[in-house]
N, C-alpha and C positions, 0 to 999 in steps of 0.2 A: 454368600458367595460360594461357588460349586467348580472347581477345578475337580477336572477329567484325572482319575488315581495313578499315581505310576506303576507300570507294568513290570519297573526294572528290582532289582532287589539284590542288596551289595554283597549279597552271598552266593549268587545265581551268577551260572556261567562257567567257562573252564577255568581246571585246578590253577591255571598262568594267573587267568583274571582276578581271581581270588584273592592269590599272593599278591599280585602288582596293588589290590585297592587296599589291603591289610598292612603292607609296606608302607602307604603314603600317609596314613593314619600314623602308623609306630614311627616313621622319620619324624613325622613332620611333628609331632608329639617331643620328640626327644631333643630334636629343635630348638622349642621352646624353655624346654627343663635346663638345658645346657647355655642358654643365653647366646644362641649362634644367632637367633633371627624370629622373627614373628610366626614360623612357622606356617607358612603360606608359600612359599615353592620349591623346599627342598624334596619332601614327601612324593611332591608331584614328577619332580624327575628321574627320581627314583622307579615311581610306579611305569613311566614311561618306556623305562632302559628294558625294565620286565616283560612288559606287555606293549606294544606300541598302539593298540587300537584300543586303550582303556578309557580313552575318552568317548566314544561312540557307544560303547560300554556303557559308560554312565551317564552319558545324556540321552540312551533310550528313555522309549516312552515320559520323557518332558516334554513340556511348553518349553522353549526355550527360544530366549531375544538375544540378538548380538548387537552390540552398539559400538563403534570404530570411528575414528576420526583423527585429527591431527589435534585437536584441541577439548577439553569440556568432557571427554569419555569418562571420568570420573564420577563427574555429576550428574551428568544423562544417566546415568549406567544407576546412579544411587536412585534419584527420581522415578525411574522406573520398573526398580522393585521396589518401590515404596506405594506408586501406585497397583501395583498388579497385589501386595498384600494387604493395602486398605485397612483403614481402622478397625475394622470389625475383625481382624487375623483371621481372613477364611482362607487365605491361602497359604501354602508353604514358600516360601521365596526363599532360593538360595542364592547368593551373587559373589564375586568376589571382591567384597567390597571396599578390600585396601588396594588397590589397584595392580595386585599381581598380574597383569593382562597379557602373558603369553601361557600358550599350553598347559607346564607347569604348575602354574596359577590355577588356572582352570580346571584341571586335575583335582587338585588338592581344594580346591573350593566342590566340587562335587561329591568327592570321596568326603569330604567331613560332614554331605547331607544328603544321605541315600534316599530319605522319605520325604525332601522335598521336589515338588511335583511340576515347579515351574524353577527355572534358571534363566537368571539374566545375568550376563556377559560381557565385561568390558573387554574389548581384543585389539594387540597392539595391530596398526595399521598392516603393517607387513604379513599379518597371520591370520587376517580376514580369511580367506582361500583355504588354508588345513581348518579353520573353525566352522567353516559353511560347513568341507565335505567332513568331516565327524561331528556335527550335533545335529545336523540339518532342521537349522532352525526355523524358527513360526514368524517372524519378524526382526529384519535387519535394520537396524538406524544409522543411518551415518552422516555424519554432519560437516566437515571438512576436511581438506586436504594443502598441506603450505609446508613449509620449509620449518624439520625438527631432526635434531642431532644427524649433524651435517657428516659426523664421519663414519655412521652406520648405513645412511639410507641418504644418499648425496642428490637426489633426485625424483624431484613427485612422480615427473611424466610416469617413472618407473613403478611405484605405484599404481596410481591410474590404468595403469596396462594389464597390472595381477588384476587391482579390483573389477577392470570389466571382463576379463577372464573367468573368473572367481563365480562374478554373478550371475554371467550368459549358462550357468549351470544349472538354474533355481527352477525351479519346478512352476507353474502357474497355479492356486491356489483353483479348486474347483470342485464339483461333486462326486465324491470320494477319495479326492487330492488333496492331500493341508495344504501342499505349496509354499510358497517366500512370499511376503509383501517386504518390500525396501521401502522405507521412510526414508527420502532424500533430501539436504537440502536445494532445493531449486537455485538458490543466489550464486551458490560456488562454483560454477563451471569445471574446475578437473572431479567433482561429483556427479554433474549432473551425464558429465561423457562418459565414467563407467556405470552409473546407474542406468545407462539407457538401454545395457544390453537383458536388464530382467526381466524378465516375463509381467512384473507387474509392481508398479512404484507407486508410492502415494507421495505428489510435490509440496512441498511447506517452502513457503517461501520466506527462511530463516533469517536470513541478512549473513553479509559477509564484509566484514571490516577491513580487511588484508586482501588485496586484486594482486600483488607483485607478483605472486606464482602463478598466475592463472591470466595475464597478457596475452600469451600466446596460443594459441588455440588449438587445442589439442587433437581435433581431426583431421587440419587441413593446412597446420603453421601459419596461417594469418594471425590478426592481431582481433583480440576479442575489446570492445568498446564497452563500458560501462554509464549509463546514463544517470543522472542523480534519481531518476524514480526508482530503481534499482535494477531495471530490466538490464540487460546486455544480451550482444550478437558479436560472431562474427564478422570481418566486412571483407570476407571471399568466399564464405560459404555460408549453407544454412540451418549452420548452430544457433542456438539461440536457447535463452532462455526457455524451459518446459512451462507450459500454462500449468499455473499450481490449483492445487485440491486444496490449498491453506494459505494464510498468510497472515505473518506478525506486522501487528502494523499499531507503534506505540505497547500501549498494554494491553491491547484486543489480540486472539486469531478471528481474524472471520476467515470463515468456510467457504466453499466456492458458492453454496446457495444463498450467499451474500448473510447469514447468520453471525453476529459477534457474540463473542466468547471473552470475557474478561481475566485476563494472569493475576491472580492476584496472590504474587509469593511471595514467601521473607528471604529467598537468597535474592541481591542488589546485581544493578546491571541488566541492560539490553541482551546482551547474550545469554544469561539466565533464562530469562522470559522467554527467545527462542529456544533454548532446553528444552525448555515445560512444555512448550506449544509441539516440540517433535514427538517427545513424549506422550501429550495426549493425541497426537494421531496413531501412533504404534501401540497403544497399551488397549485402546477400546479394541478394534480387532482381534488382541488376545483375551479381553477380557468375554468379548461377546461368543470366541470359540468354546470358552471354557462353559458360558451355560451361564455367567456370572448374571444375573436382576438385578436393575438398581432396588430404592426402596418401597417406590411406587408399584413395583413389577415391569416395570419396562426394563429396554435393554442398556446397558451402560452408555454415559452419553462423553462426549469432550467434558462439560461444565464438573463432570462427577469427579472425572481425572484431573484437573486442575484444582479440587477443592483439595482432594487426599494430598495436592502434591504443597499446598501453601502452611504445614506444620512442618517444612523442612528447612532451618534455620543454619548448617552448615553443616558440610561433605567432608568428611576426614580432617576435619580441623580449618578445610578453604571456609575462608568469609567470618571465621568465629572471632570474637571481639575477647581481650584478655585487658587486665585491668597492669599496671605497672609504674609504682609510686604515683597510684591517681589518675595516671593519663591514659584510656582506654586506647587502644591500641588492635587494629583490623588487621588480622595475615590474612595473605591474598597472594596467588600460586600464579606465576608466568612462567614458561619455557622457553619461547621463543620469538621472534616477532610479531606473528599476528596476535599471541597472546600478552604479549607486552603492550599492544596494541591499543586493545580490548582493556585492559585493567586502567587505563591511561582515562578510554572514554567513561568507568566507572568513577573513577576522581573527579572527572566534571560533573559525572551528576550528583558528582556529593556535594556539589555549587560552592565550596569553600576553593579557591586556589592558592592559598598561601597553608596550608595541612601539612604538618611536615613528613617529610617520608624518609626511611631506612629500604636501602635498596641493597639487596645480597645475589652473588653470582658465583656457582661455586662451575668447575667443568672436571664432574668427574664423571664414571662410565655410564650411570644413569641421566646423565644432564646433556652426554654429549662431547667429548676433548673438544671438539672446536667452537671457540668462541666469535668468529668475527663478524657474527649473527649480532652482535652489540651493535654494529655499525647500521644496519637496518631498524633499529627500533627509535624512535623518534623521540629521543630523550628530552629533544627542544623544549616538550611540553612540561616539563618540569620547571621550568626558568621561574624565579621569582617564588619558591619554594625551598623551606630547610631542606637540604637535600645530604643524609651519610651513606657513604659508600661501605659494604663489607664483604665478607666471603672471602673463599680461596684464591679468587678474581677479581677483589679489589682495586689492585690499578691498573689493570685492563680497562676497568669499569671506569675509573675514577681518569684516563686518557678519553676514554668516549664524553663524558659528562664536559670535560673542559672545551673538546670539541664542539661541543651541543652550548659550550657559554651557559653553563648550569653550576654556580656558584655551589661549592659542596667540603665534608669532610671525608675525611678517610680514617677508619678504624676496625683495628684486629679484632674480630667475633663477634656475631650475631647479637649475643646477650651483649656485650659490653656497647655494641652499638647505637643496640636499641636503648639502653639507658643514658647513653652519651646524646641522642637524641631528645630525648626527657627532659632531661637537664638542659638543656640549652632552648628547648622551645617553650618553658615553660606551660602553666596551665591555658588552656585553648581547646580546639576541636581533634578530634580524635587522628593520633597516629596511624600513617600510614604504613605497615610492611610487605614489601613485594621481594619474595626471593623465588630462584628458579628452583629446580625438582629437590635436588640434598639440601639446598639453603635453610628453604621453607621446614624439611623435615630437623635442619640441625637445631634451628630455631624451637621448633615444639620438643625438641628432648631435652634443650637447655632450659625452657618455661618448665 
């Protein structure tokens, strides 16, 4: 594999630039030593304050992919520099892989790898727009848009608005042009209305679990229809669904030349598999810019990008199974509704409905202070399930559940939970835990 060299070099540039990328190195170093933080975004704000254009700085001369969304940018974002480095490590992939996803982050994941030549990029929704115009990237993904920490960003439409902003800015990919290619989902409608303004989209027709944010039609206030094949329109104007270049359909993408392509990964779940599938449409176009051959000597194909991406067994700890007095035990990462959603329809297809689950809600600034995002998640489907309540939010939580007629416990701390759960469902099929953003992370600091 043959990625194009980087022209950048973290000692090149003015005497500012030098300092700001030397800064985020030594902060974000002493970070660490001090036991302040993982050292993944203090460096980076630092080198900011110094220099404000040190990101464009050091996403010169890379490949570089942005992936954004309301949900799943974690795991897209890992999948996708998993494929662009490929088992044979011909490429250098830097990403920020604990999901530092604003500037900051960003920053500080590039300044710790001057010499890698390709970056890919989780970016919080809000900051799509400063991350296009400083990396000017080779490939945008983005995958959804719904309701997340309601009391920083109270409003998709408002989204929606940056992002088709943002994109109407992209260059058209052509001869002697790199240009943007946007990988959209075609199912979500508040994506499919800012991806329409780029110069040039590739549609995957993802699926979309969660329609509550996306009712109402975003170009003309009508009400958008959804039909069970999964197409939707407007019924005042003529939005509609975009005719897709892809489509997941079960554990296949077929291609629009009617070709299927089989997912066959170890991360579980429907939404997984459209991961992988956006992924293998945004990774071959950088794979193909870069000069990359498969092994035959041809050019990199879909099949090639979904093979690299089926050794990836879990993303920051989502989806890893932990053993706990015998009882294996699945964590699994929700934030909000549509992703409470989604983790709901992964329990069904673990075909077991009595699996007991530990369910944790913490609302701190990372999660979001407002919780009344409980009352949208369809805990109903829980009924007839051990079901313990924990987190800092536990009887918020444990009011929503009695609503929902979802027999249940309440107990103080993650760990003490999850073992109170144990104990009382005895030996069986594997524990479920769903906590939201600190939940999830308090839980893997107390394992």
């Amino acid at each position: 594999m043959t990625i194009r060299p980087s022209t950048r070099t973290a000692t090149g540039g003015s005497l500012r630039t030098r300092v700001a990328v030397g800064s985020v190195s030594t902060v974000n170093a002493l970070s660490r030593a001090l036991g302040k933080g993982s050292g993944t975004v203090a460096g980076g704000r630092v080198g900011l304050v110094i220099d404000s254009g040190i990101l464009s700085t050091l996403a010169a001369g890379r490949q570089v992919a942005l992936v954004s969304g309301t949900n799943g940018k974690t795991t897209t974002t890992r999948l996708l520099a998993t494929a662009l480095a490929g088992p044979d490590a011909g490429a250098s992939v830097v990403s920020n892989e604990t999901g530092a996803n604003m500037p900051a982050g960003h920053v500080a994941a590039l300044a710790g790898a001057p010499e890698a030549a390709v970056a890919v990029l989780e970016v919080d929704e809000g900051y799509l727009g400063q991350l296009i115009e400083g990396s000017h990237p080779e490939v945008i993904v983005l995958l959804n848009l719904s309701r997340d920490q309601l009391d920083r960003i109270a409003e998709v439409r408002m989204l929606v608005d940056r992002w088709r902003s943002a994109l109407g800015t992209l260059a058209a990919p052509g001869p002697g042009t790199q240009g943007t290619v946007v990988v959209a989902n075609a199912d979500d409608p508040m994506v499919a209305y800012a991806a329409l303004t780029a110069p040039a989209v590739c549609w995957v027709g993802a699926g979309q679990v969660w329609h509550d944010d996306a009712v109402g039609c975003p170009a003309c206030g009508g009400r958008i229809a959804f039909a069970d094949t999964g197409a939707w329109s407007c019924d005042r104007c003529d939005f509609a669904r975009p005719v897709v270049d892809a489509d997941v359909v079960g554990d296949e993408l077929i291609l629009a030349d009617g070709s299927r392509h089989p997912i066959r990964i170890a991360l579980p779940g429907q939404f997984n598999r459209a991961n992988a599938a956006m992924v293998a449409m945004a990774a071959v176009p950088l794979l193909e810019s870069s000069g990359m051959r498969a092994s035959d000597g041809g050019p990199p194909t879909v099949d090639l990008v979904l093979d690299r991406l089926a050794a990836v067994t879990e993303v920051a700890g989502r989806f890893s199974t932990v053993t706990r007095d015998g009882r294996p035990v699945r964590l699994l990462l929700a934030k909000n509704p549509a992703g409470w959603t989604a983790i709901f329809d992964l329990l069904d297809e673990a075909g077991d409905d009595t699996a007991p689950v530990v369910l944790s809600v913490n609302a701190r600034t990372a999660d979001g202070l407002d919780t009344s995002w409980l009352w949208d998640v369809p805990f109903e489907r829980l009924a007839g399930r051990s079901v313990v309540a924990t987190g800092d939010r536990r009887m918020d939580l444990a009011v929503r559940l009695r609503y929902a007629e979802v027999a249940h416990d309440v107990v103080d701390g993650p760990l003490t939970a999850l073992d109170h759960a144990v104990r009382h469902a005895g030996p069986g099929p594997t524990l479920e835990f769903i906590g939201n953003y600190t939940a999830f992370a308090d839980l893997r600091r107390a394992l």
